[in-house]
C-alpha positions in Angstrom: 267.6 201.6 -128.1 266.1 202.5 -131.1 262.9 200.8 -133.1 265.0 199.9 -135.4 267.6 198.0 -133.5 264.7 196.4 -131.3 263.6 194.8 -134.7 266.9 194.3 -135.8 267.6 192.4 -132.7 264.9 190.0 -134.1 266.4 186.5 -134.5 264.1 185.8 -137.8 265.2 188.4 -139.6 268.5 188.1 -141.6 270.9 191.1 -141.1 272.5 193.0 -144.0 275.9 192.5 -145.4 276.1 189.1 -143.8 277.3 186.2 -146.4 274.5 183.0 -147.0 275.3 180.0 -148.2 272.8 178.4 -150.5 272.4 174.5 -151.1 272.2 173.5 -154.6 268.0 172.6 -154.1 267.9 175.7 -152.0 269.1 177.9 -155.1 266.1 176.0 -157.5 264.1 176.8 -155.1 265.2 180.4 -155.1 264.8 180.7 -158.6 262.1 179.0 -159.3 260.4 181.0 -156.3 261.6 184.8 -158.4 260.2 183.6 -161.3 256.7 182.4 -160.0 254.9 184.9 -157.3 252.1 181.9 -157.0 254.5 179.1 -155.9 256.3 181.5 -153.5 252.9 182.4 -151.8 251.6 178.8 -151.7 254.7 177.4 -150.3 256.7 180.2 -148.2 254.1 182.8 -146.5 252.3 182.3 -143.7 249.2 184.4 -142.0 248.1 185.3 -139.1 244.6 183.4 -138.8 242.2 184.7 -136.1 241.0 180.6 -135.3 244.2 178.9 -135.9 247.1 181.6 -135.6 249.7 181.5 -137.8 248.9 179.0 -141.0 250.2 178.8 -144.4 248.8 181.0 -146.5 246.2 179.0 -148.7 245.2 180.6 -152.0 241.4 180.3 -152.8 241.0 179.8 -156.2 240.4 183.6 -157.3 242.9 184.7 -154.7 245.2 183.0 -157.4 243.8 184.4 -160.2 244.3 188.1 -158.8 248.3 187.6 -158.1 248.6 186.1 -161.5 246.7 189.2 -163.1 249.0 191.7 -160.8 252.0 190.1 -162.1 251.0 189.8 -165.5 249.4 193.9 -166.0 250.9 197.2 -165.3 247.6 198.3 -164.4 244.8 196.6 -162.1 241.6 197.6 -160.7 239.6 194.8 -158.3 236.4 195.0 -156.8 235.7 192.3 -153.7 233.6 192.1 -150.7 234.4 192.5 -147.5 236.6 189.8 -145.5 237.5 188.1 -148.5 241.2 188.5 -147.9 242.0 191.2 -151.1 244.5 193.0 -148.6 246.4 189.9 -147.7 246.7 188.6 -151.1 247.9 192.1 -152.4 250.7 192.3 -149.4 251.7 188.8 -150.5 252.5 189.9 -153.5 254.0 192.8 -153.0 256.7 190.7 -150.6 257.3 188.8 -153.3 258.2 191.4 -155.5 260.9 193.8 -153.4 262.7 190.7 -152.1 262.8 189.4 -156.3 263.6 192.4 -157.6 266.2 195.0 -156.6 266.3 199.3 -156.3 262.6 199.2 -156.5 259.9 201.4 -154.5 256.7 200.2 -153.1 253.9 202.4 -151.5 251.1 200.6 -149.6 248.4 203.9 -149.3 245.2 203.4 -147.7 241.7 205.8 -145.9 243.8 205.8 -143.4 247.6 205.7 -142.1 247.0 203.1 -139.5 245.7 200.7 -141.5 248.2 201.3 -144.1 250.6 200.6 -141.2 248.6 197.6 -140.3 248.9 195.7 -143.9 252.5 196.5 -143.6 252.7 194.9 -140.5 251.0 191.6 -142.2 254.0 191.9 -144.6 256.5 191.7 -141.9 255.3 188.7 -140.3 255.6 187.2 -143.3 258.8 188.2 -144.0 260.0 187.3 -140.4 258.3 183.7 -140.8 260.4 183.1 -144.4 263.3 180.8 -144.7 266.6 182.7 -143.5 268.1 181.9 -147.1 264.7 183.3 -148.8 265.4 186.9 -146.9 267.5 189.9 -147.8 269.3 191.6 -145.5 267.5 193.8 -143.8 268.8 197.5 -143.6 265.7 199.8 -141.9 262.7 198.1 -140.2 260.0 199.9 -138.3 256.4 200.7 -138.6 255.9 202.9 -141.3 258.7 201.6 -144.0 261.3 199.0 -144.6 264.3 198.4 -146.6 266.1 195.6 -147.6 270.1 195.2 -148.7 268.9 194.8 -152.3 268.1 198.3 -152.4 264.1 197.8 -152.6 262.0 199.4 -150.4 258.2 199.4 -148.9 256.2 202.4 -147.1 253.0 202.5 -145.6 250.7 206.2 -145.5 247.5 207.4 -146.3 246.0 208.1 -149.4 247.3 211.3 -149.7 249.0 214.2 -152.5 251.6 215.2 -149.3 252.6 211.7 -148.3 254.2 210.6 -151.7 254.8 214.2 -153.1 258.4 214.4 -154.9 258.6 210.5 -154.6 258.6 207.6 -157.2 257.9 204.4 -157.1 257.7 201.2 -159.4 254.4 200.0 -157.7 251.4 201.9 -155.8 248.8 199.9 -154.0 245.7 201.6 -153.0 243.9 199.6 -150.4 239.7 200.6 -149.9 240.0 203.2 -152.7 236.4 203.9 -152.9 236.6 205.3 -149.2 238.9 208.4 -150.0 236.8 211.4 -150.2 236.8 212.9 -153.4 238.8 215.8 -153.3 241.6 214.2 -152.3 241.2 211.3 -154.6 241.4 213.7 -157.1 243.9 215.8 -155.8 246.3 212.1 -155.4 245.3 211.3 -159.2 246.6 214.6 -160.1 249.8 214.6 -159.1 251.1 211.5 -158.0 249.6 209.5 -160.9 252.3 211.0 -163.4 255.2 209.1 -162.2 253.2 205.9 -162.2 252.5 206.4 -166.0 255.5 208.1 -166.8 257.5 204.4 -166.2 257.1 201.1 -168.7 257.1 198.6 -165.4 255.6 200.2 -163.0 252.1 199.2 -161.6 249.1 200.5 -159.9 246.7 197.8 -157.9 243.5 199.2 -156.8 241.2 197.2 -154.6 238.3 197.9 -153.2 234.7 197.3 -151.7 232.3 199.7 -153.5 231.2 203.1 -151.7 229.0 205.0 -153.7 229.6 206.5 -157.8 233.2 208.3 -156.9 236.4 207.7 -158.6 236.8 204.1 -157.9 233.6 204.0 -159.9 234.6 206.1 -162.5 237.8 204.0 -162.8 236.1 200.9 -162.3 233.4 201.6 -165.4 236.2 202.9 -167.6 237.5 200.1 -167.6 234.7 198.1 -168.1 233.9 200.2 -171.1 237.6 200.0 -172.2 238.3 203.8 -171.5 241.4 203.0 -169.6 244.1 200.6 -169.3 243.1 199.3 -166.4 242.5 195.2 -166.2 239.3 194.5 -164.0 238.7 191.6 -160.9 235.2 190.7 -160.4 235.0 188.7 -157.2 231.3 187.2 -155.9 231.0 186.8 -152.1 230.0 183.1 -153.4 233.6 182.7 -154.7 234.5 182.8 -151.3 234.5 179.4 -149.0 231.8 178.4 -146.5 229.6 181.2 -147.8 226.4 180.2 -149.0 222.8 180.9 -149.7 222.4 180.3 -145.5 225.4 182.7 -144.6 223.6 185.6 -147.1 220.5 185.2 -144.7 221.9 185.0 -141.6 224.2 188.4 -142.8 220.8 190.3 -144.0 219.0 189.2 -140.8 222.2 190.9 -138.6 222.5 193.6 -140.7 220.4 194.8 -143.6 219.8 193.5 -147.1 221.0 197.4 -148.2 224.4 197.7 -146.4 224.5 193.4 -148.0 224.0 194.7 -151.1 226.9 197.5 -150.7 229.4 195.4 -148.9 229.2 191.9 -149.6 226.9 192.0 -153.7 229.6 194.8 -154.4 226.5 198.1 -155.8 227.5 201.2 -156.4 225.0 202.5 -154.0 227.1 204.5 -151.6 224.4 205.7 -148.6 221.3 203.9 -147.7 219.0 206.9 -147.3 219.6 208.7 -150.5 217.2 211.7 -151.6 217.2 209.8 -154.7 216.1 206.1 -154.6 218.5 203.6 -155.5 216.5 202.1 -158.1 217.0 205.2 -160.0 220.4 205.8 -159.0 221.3 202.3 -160.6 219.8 204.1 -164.0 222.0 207.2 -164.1 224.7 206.9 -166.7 227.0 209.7 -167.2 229.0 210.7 -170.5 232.2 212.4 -171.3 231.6 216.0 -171.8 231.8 217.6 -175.8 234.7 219.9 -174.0 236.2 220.2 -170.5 238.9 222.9 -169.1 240.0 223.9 -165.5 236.4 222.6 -163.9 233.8 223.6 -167.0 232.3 220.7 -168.8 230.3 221.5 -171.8 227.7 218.6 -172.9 225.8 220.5 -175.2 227.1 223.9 -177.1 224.5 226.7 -177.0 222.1 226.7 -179.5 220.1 230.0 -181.0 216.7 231.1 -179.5 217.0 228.6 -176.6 216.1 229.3 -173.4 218.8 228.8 -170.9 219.0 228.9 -166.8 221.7 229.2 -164.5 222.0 227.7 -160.5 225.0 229.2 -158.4 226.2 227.2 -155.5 229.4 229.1 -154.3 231.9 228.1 -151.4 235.4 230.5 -150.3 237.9 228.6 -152.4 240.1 227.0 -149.9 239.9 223.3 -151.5 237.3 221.4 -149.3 234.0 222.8 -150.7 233.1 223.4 -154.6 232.3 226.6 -155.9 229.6 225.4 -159.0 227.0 226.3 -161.1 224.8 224.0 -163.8 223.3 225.8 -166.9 220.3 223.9 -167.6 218.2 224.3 -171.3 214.4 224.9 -170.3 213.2 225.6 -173.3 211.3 222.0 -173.2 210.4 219.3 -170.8 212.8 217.5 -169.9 215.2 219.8 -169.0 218.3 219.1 -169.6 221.9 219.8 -168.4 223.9 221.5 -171.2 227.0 222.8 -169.0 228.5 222.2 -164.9 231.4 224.2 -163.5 232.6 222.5 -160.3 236.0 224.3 -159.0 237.4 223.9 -154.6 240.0 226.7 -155.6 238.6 229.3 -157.2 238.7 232.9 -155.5 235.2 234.4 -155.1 236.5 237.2 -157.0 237.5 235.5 -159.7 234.0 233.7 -159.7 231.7 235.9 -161.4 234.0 236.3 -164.5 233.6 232.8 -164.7 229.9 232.9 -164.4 229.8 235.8 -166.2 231.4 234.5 -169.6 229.4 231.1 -169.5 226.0 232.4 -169.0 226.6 235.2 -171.5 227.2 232.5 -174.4 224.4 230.5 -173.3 221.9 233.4 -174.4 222.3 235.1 -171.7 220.8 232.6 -169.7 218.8 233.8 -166.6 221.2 233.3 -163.4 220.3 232.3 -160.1 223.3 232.5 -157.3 222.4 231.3 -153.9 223.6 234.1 -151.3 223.5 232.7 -147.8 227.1 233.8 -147.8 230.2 234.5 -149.7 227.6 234.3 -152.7 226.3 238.0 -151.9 229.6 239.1 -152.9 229.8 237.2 -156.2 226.1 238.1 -157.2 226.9 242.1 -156.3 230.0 242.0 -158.8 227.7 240.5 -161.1 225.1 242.7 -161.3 226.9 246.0 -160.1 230.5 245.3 -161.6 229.7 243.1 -164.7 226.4 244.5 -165.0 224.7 241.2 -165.8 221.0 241.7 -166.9 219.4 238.7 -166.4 220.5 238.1 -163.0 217.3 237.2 -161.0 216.5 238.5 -157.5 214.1 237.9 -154.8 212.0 239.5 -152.4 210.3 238.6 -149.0 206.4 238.8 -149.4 205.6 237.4 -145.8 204.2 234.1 -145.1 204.7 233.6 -149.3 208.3 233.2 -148.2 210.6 234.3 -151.1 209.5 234.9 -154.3 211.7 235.4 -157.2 212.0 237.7 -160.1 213.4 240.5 -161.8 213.0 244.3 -161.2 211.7 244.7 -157.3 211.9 247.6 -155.4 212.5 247.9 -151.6 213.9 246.9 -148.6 213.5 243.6 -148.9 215.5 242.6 -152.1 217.9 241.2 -152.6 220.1 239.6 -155.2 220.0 235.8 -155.8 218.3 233.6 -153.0 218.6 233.0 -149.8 218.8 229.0 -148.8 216.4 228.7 -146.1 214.9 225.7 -144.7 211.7 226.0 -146.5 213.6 227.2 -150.0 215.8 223.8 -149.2 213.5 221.7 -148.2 211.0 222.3 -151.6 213.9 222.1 -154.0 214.6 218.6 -152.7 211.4 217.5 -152.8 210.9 218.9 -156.3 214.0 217.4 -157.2 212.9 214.2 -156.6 210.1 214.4 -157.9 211.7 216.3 -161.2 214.8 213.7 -161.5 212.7 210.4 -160.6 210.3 211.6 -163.4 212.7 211.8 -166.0 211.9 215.7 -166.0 215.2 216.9 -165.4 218.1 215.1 -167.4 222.2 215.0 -166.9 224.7 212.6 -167.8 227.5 214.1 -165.3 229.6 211.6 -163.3 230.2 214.7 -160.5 226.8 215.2 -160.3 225.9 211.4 -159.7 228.7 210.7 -157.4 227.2 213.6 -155.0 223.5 212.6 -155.4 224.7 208.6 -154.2 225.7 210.5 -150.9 222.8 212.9 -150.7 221.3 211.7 -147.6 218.8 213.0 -145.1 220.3 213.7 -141.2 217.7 214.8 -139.1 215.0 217.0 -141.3 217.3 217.9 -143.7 219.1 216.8 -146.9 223.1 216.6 -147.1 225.9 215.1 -148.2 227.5 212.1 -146.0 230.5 213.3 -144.0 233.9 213.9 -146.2 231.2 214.3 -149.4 230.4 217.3 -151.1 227.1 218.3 -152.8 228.0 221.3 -154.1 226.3 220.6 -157.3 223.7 218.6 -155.8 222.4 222.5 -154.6 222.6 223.6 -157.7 220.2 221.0 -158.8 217.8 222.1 -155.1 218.3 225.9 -156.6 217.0 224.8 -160.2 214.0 222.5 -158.7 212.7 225.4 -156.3 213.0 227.7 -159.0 211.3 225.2 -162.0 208.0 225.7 -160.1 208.0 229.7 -159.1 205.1 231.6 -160.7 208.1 233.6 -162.5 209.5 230.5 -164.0 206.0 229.5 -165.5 205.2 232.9 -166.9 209.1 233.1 -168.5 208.8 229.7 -170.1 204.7 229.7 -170.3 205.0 225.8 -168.6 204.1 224.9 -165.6 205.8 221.5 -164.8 204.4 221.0 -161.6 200.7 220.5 -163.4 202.2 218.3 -166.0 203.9 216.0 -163.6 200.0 215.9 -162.1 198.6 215.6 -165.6 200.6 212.4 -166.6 200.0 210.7 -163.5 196.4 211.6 -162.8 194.9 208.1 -163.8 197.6 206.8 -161.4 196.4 209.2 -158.6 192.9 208.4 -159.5 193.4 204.4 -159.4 195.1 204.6 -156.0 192.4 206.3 -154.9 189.9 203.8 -156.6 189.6 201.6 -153.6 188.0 204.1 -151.3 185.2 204.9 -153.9 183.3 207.8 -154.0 179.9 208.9 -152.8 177.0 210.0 -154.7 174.6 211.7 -152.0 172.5 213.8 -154.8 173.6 217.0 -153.9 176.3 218.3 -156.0 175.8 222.0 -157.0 173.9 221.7 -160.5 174.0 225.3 -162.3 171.7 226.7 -165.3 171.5 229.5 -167.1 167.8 230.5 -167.9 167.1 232.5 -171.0 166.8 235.8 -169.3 170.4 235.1 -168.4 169.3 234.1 -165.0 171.2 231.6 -162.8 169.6 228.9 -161.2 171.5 226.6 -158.9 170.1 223.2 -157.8 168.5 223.8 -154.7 166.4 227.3 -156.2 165.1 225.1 -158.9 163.7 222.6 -156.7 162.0 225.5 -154.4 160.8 226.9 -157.7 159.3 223.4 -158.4 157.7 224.1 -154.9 156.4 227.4 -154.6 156.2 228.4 -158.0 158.7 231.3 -159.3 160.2 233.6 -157.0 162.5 235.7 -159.7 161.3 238.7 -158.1 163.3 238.4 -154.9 166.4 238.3 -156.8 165.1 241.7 -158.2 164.4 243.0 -155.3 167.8 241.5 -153.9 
């Protein structure tokens, strides 16, 4: 016996092509129930509760507000904390609508399949639990989809490009959207989102707890800033009954007041141990780029007798890492981002032309590609093939590690730099220090996103699994390479003394407390007028023994 039949077999559910008859109060009630999703949820669904089993379903006050907004706009975007039932209400509504309304398509797309399947499964107890004269037929019933005699249908999948592909449907709900990784969010976006738009019904609901600056971010302060279409639901964790000021404490005191903050005050914080600290994190704004086109983003167009750099950070093109590189303007402190490329699909072959054409407009800006792997390829068509002249190279010089420049000779050169754990581990510290500082300025969303996962495992610096920081090691490349002896005597700065310079009065006042000792000895020096020098302690043996000038002479 099939799934399907075993369900079928179900006594609650109401078999297709079977006649009903309706009593006159039973058809008010159905109309009045197709024409208000509320009053259908408050009075016909029941939920599965984990203290009282199966209740009817009781809207909180917000819960209400949300079903009335999803009914009302095409286009939704909400932002709750966790266990505040935003799946529930969602599924509720969604029930509502395919038994209501006929030949439509539903797709219930979460992180995961399972738990796509598992809101699905909600629905259908739902559905089982509903009057027989509220139900359609039902005509295919198992774990991943269902269809009803009306023609309308529901399926549950991940978050995925492949497992909608070549479909359409009149409403898309993506459940914990801020927990996709990136690439595919952007992959889904790409070519699902087309049919969604294309329609004048159709819907998209997006709910989420906040994971970090990704897309639901981006979405999320679009629409904030009216950039999109997209409605917004704000939900505090006080909206939700019997939590209070002594339900925060006791959560903080099992968990932490960071992963509180993320989960239940709803901050775009994404990891807790971030490179970068939070507080600045919650400063970083980004801005649309002046132009954008297959992965380049121009903020700033080059400008004459400016001095430009160039970080390469290159992967093998097969979509999961980012091939990138950030052109950074150094001709003045701050530096500044003027120009990211940021591309999972691009051939290492095709690379360098890439490269080459950006860096070439921007003044021919000095370029940088890291060359732990694949990059050694793209930096030999660049400087044999393309013949790039500013390309900059390095050269072991023992314990000085690497040391970077243009025009060495020997063995141990090599084009581009190597990321070791010493090169690594001083570009994220500078980095830090540079971006913390207000030293080193972007306004790039892809950049953000990546630094909000940036986070240390074990002794070095990362991105959080299913995150990329592809760009993030363009920004380690450009902070080793902002404090390089060849750096300062290109742009006649050093940055590293100026960061000292500006906070030496704050060094000096930490350092207040422990005081300092005057013992009566420091080194005094003077010049006599023979030209003579006379340090402290020879003058006071002078003072003793009269002048002994002569056993410098002899000396």
């Amino acid at each position: 016996m099939s799934q399907n039949e075993i369900y079928l077999g179900n006594p609650n559910l109401k078999r297709a092509n079977v006649a009903q008859s309706f009593t006159d109060d039973q058809v008010k009630e159905f109309i009045k129930c197709s024409k208000d999703p509320v009053y259908f949820i408050k009075n016909y669904i029941q939920i599965i509760s984990l203290d009282r089993g199966l209740i009817p379903f009781e809207l909180y006050d917000f819960q209400e507000s949300m079903v009335e907004r999803f009914h009302a706009n095409r286009f939704n975007i909400a932002k709750l904390p966790r266990q505040s039932g935003k799946s529930t209400v969602v599924t509720a509504y969604l029930l509502w609508y395919i038994i209501f309304n006929d030949n439509v398509n539903v797709a219930i797309l979460a992180n995961k399949a399972a738990t796509a399947r598992e809101m699905l499964q909600r629905l259908q107890l739902s559905y089982e639990n509903l009057p027989n004269w509220l139900q359609q037929g039902v005509v295919n019933w198992n774990r991943g989809s269902l269809e009803l005699e009306n023609g309308s249908k529901i399926m549950a999948a991940s978050t995925s490009a492949s497992a909608v592909r070549g479909m359409s449907f009149n409403i898309i709900f993506l459940d914990e959207f801020a927990f996709i990784p990136t690439h595919i969010a952007d992959e889904f976006f790409s070519s699902v989102y087309p049919t969604i738009s294309s329609g004048k019904s159709t819907k998209v609901i997006i709910i989420s707890t906040p994971k970090g600056m990704n897309m639901f971010y981006k979405l999320w302060h679009d629409a904030e800033k009216g950039k999109n279409e997209y409605t917004t639901t704000e939900v505090h964790w006080s909206e939700v009954p019997g939590r209070d000021a002594a339900w925060k404490e006791q959560t903080i005191r099992n968990t932490s007041e960071e992963q509180f903050n993320q989960e239940f005050e709803c901050e775009f914080l994404g990891s807790v141990n971030t490179l970068i600290t939070s507080s600045k994190l919650k400063t970083l704004v980004y801005d649309e780029p002046v132009k954008s086109n297959q992965g380049l983003d121009v903020f700033e167009e080059p400008k004459p007798e400016h001095t430009y750099v160039c970080t390469v950070d290159v992967a093998r093109g097969i979509t999961k890492d980012y091939s990138a590189f950030c052109v950074f303007d150094t001709t003045e402190i701050p530096y500044k981002l003027v120009a990211k490329y940021r591309n999972n699909k691009i051939k290492p072959l095709l690379f360098p032309n890439i490269i080459h054409q950006v860096v070439t407009s921007y003044n021919h800006a000095y370029t940088l590609i890291e060359v732990n792997d694949i990059g050694g390829q793209v930096a030999d068509i660049m400087q044999f093939d393309l013949e790039y002249d500013n390309l900059l190279m390095s050269s072991m010089r023992g314990r000085a590690g690497q040391v970077v420049g243009q025009g060495f000779s020997g063995s141990k050169v090599q084009l581009g730099v190597k990321m070791s754990t010493t090169v690594k581990k001083t570009g994220c510290a500078n980095m830090k220090q540079l971006i913390e500082d207000d030293k080193l300025i972007f306004n790039d969303y892809d950049i953000i996103a990546e630094l909000t996962t940036f986070i240390q495992k074990g002794q070095a610096w990362e991105a959080e699994e299913g995150c990329n920081d592809d760009l993030s090691m363009c920004l380690v490349i450009f902070s080793w390479l902002a404090t390089t002896d060849y750096f300062r005597e290109l742009h006649d700065s050093d940055v590293r003394t100026r960061m000292y310079l500006e906070q030496k009065e704050a060094i000096e006042a930490d350092m207040a407390p422990f005081g300092f000792m005057d013992d009566g000895l420091q080194e005094e020096v003077i010049v006599d007028p023979q030209g003579q020098t006379w340090h402290n302690a020879e003058r006071e043996s002078i003072a003793e023994y009269g002048d002994m000038s002569y056993m410098w002479d002899y000396r």
